[in-house]
C-alpha positions as CSV (number, residue, x, y, z in Angstrom):
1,X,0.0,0.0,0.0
2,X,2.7,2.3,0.8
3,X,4.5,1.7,-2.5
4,X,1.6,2.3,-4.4
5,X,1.0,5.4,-2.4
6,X,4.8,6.6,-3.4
7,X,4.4,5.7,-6.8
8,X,0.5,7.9,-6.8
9,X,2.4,10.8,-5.3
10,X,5.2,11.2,-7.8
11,X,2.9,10.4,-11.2
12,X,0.9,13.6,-9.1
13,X,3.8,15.2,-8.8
14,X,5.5,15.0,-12.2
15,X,2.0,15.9,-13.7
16,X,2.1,19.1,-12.0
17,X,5.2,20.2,-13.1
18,X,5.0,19.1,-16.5
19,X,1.6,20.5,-17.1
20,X,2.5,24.0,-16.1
21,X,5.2,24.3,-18.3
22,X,4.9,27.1,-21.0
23,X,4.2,25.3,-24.5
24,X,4.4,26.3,-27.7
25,X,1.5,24.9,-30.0
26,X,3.0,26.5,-33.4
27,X,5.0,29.1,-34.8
28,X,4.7,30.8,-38.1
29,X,7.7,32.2,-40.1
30,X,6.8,34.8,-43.4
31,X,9.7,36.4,-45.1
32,X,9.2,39.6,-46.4
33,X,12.8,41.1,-48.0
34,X,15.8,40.2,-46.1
35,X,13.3,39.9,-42.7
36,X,11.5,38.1,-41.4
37,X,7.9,38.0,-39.1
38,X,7.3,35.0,-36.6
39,X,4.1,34.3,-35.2
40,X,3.7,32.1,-32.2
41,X,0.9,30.7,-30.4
42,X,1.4,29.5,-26.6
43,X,-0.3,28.0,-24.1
44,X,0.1,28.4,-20.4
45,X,-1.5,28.2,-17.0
46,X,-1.0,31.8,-16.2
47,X,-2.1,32.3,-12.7
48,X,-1.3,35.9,-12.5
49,X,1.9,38.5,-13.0
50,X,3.8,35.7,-10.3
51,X,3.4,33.1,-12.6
52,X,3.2,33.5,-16.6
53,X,4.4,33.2,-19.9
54,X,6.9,36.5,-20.1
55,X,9.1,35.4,-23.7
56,X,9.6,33.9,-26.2
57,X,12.5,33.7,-28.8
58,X,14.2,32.0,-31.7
59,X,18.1,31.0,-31.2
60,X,20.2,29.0,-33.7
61,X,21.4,25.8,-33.5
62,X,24.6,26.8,-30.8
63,X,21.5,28.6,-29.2
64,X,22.4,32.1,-29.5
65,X,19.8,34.2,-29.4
66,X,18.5,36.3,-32.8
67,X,14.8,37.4,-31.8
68,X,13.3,37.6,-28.6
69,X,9.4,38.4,-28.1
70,X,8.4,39.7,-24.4
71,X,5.5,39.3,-23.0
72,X,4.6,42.1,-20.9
73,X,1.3,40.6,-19.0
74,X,-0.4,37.7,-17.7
75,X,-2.8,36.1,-20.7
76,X,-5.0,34.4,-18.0
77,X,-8.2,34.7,-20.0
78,X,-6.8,34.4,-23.4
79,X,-5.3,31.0,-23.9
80,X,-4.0,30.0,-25.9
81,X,-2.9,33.1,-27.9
82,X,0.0,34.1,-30.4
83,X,2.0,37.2,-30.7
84,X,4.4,38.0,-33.4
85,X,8.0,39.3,-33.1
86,X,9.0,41.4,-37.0
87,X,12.0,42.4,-38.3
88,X,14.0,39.1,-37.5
89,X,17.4,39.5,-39.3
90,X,18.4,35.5,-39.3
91,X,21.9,35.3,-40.7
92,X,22.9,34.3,-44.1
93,X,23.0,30.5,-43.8
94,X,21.4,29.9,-41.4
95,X,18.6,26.9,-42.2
96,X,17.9,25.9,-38.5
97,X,16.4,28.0,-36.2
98,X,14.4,26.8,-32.5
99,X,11.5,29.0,-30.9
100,X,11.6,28.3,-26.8
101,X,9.1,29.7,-24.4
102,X,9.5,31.1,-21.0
103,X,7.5,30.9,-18.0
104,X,8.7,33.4,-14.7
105,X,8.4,30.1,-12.7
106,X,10.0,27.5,-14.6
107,X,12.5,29.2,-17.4
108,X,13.0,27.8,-20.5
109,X,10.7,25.2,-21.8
110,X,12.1,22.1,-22.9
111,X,9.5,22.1,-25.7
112,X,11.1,24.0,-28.3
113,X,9.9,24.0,-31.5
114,X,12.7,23.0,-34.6
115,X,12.4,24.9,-37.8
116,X,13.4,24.2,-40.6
117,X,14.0,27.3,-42.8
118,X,14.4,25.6,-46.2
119,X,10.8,23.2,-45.7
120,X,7.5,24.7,-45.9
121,X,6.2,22.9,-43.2
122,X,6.9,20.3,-40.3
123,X,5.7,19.0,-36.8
124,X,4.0,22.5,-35.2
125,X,5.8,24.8,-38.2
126,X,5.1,26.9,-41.2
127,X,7.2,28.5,-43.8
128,X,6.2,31.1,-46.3
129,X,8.6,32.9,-48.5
């Protein structure tokens, strides 16, 4: 009885943090010149301005950061929702790109999303050029 209790407790407990991570549903990527406009649609278990999704951003594959979208308030009404970042510059050669989601509680999401540039699609992506 007491193993089964241990084993109920951490299932509980993994569930918790797991489903109040930030995650990213999909992202959008439209290239317009040498820029380009992401839109990105989240959802979270906002619970108020101690706990919400604040960012979200696109790094490359070393993970350095080229776009970063802020989220300046709590969407605890609104989920999920998308906001766009414009004007990404992604360097030239660059095919690869991940969008990752923050949460003020937990940091960066383990969810990112992996896009590839060259593709017009994939798993939770879009490309237009």
């Amino acid at each position: 009885m007491k193993k089964l209790f241990m084993i109920s407790l951490l299932m509980l407990v993994s569930f918790n943090v797991s489903a109040n991570d930030v995650a990213i549903l999909k992202v959008e990527f439209t290239k317009s010149g040498d820029t380009w406009r992401v839109n990105t649609t989240v959802r979270h278990n906002d619970t108020g301005w101690e706990h919400y999704a604040d960012a979200w951003r696109i790094v490359n594959e070393k993970g350095d950061e080229l776009g970063k979208r802020i989220l300046h308030h709590p969407h605890e009404k609104e989920q999920p929702f998308t906001r766009s970042l414009h004007n990404l510059h992604i360097p030239k050669g660059t095919t690869i790109v991940y969008v990752e989601a923050h949460d003020k509680v937990h940091g960066w999401s383990k969810g990112k999303v992996k896009v590839d540039l060259n593709e017009e699609g994939g798993k939770r992506f879009k490309v237009n050029r």
